[in-house]
Every structure is written in structure tokens, then in C-alpha cells.
C-alpha positions in Angstrom: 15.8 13.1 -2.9 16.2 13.1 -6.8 13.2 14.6 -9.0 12.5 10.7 -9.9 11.8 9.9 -7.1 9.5 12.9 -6.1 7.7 12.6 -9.2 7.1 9.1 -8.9 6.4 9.2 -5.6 3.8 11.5 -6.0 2.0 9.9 -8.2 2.1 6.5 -6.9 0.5 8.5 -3.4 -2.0 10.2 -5.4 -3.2 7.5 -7.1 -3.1 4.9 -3.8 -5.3 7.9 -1.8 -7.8 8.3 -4.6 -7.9 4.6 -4.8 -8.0 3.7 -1.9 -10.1 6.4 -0.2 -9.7 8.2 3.0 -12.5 7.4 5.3 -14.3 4.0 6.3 -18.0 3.6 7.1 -19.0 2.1 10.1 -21.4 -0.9 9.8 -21.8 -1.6 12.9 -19.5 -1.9 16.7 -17.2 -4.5 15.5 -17.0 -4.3 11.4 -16.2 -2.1 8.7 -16.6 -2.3 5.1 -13.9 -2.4 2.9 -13.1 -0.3 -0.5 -14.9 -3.6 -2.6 -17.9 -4.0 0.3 -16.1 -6.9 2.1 -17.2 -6.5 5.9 -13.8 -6.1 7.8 -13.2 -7.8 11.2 -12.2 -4.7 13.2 -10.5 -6.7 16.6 -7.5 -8.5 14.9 -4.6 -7.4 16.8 -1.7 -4.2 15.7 0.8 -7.5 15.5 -0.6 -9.3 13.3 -1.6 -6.4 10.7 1.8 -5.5 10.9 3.3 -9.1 10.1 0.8 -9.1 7.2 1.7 -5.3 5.4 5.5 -6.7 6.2 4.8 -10.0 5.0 2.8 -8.8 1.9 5.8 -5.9 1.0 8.3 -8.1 0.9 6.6 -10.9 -1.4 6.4 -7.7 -3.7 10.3 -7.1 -3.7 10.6 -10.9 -4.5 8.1 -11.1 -7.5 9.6 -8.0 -9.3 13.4 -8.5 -8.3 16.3 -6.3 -7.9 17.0 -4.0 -5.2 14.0 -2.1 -3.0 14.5 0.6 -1.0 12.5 2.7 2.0 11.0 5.6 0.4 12.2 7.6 2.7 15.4 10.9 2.1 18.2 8.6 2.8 16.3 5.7 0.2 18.1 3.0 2.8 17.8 -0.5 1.5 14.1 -2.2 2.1 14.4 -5.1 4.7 11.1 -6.7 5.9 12.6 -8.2 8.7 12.2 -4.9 10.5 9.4 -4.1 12.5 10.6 -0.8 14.1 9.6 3.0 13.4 5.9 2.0 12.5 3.2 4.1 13.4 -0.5 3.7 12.1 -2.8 6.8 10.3 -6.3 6.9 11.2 -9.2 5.4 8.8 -11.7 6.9 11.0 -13.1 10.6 11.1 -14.9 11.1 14.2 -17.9 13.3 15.1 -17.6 15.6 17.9 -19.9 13.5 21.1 -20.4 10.4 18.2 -19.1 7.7 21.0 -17.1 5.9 17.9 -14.2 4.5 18.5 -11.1 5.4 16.6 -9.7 3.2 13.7 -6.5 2.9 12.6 -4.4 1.0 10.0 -0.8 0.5 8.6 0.4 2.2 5.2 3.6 1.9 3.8 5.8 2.9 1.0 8.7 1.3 -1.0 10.6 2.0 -3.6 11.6 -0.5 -6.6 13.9 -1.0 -9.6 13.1 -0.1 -13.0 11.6 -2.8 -15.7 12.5 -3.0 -19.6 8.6 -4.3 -19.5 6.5 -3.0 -17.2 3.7 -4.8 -18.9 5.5 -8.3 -18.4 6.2 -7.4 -15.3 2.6 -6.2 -14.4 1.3 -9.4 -15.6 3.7 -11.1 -13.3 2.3 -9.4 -10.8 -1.2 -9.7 -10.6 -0.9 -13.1 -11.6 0.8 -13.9 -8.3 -1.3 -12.1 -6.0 -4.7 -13.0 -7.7 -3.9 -16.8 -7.1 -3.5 -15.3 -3.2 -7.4 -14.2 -3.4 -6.6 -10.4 -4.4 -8.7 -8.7 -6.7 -7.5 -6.2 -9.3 -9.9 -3.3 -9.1 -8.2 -0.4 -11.1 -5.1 0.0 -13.4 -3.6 2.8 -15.2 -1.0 3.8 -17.2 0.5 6.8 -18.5 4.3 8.2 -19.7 6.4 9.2 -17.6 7.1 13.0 -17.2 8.9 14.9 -20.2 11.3 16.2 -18.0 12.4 12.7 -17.2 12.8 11.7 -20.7 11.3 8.6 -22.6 9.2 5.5 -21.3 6.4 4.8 -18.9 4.5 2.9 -16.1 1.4 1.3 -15.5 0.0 1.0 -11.9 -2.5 -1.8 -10.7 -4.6 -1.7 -7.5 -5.0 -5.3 -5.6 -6.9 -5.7 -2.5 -8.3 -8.8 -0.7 -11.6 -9.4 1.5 -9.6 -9.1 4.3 -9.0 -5.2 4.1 -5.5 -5.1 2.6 -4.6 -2.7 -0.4 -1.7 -2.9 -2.6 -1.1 -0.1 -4.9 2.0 -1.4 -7.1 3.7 0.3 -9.7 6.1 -1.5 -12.9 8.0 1.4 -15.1 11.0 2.2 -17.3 12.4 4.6 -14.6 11.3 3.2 -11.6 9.3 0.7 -9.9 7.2 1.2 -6.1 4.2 -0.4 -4.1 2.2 1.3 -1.7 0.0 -1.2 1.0 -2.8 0.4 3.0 -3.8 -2.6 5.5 -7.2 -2.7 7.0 -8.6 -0.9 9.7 -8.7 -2.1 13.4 -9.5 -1.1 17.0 -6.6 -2.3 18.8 -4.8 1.0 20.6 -1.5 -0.3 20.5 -1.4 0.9 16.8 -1.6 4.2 18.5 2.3 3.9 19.3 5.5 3.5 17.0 6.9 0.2 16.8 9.6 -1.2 18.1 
């Protein structure tokens, strides 16, 4: 993996963690609250929250263009079509003898081309996905490190009422979107997909 990509990487994880949060509070047996306050229905099924982070990374790779990638070591090309090799993190931090149940939700990391304008191309963005009911709640921008040489990105934070986070970043070097979905109950997201 090229220093690009770690340093972009890095960032765009940083900044979807501290966006994003960590941890969920409980409201009550069946629903959560979401980063914005939206109550989050906590039974819909590891299937469907799947379709939807696959569903939602692949509108991103058609709104911005070019070629995405996995950000995994061997950067293989992005394909949404594939549902295997998933596995869920957990939005829940449990105390010892609590009786909660454990949460869990998808996240997911792809890799994009680089812009000429990442503010044209931010606009693009948001535009889009506001018109699907997301809400922008946090953007940044910065340069990109010296070592890389000139230009810069900005990154914008979406999410929805129903839970779902997009963390999507437009620059001169490269481009990336990181999805947290929303949280659920359902134990298959225990397992790896197939």
C-alpha cells in the first residue's frame, strides 16, 4: 500500500470514527438513537442492512465517476454486486450482568479517483444524497500532506433518519467514502457473508 493511500486512509477513518462516534445509547428494548437523535428501529434484518451500505456505496462510485477500488492491500476493483467477506463491528459496549443485548452494524471502506475540483464535486455530492433525505452534519477541509505535494480535500458527513452514515471524501490526490450503517439485533450479522 502506497503512502497515499495510508495517509488518506487515515484520515478519512479518523474523521468517520470521531464523526460518527463509537457507542450507541440504548433507549429502550427495541430502538436506539442515532448520531442526529433519530430513534433507530433495531429488528430490520443483517440482509437488508447489507443491501442498503452496498446499495448506498455503489450510488457513491456512480455520482463521482471513475474507477473505485476496495481499500484493502491488493486495492482490487470496487464491485457492489458482491456480498461476500462481510462481517459486522459492534455499536454496543456491554456491562458485565447488564442483560443488553449486543448490537451490531456494517462499515465499509472504498477507495476513489482523484477530482480537478473537489468542491464541484462535493457539491455534486451532497446535492444527490440530500434530495435522498440525508442530512449534512459536518464538513471539513484541509491540504493535503506536504510530503504528498500540492492540493487538497474536503470531506462531508451525510446520514439519514434511518441510521446510515456516509463519510465521503472529494480531493486532488484521491477520492474515498466510508458508510457506517445502523445498528441492529439480528445475530446473523455475527457471521461473515457469503
Amino acid at each position: 500500500m502506497n503512502r497515499l493511500t495510508l495517509a488518506v486512509g487515515s484520515i478519512a477513518l479518523a474523521l468517520a470514527l470521531t464523526v460518527a462516534g463509537c457507542a450507541t445509547p440504548f433507549d429502550s428494548e427495541d430502538t436506539m438513537k442515532s448520531e442526529n437523535g433519530q430513534a433507530v428501529d433495531q429488528s430490520r434484518p443483517a440482509s437488508e442492512l447489507l443491501a442498503r451500505m452496498l446499495e448506498l456505496s455503489d450510488e457513491t462510485t456512480k455520482v463521482h465517476g471513475g474507477q473505485w477500488t476496495y481499500s484493502n492491500d491488493a486495492r482490487s476493483a470496487w464491485d457492489g454486486t458482491k456480498t461476500s467477506g462481510y462481517i459486522a463491528d459492534t455499536c454496543t459496549r456491554l456491562k458485565p450482568g447488564s442483560g443488553e443485548k449486543r448490537a451490531y452494524r456494517y462499515s465499509s471502506m472504498i477507495m476513489g479517483p482523484a477530482v480537478e475540483d473537489p468542491e464541484a464535486a462535493m457539491d455534486k455530492y451532497v446535492s444527490h444524497f440530500e434530495q435522498q433525505g440525508f442530512t449534512e452534519t459536518n464538513r471539513y477541509d484541509s491540504p493535503v500532506p506536504k510530503s504528498l505535494g500540492p492540493g487538497y480535500y474536503i470531506m462531508v458527513t451525510l446520514q439519514d433518519e434511518e441510521g446510515s452514515t456516509l463519510v465521503y471524501q472529494a480531493g486532488t490526490h484521491l477520492s474515498s467514502l466510508s458508510y457506517e450503517g445502523p445498528c441492529s439485533y439480528d445475530p446473523e450479522m455475527e457471521f461473515r457473508t457469503t
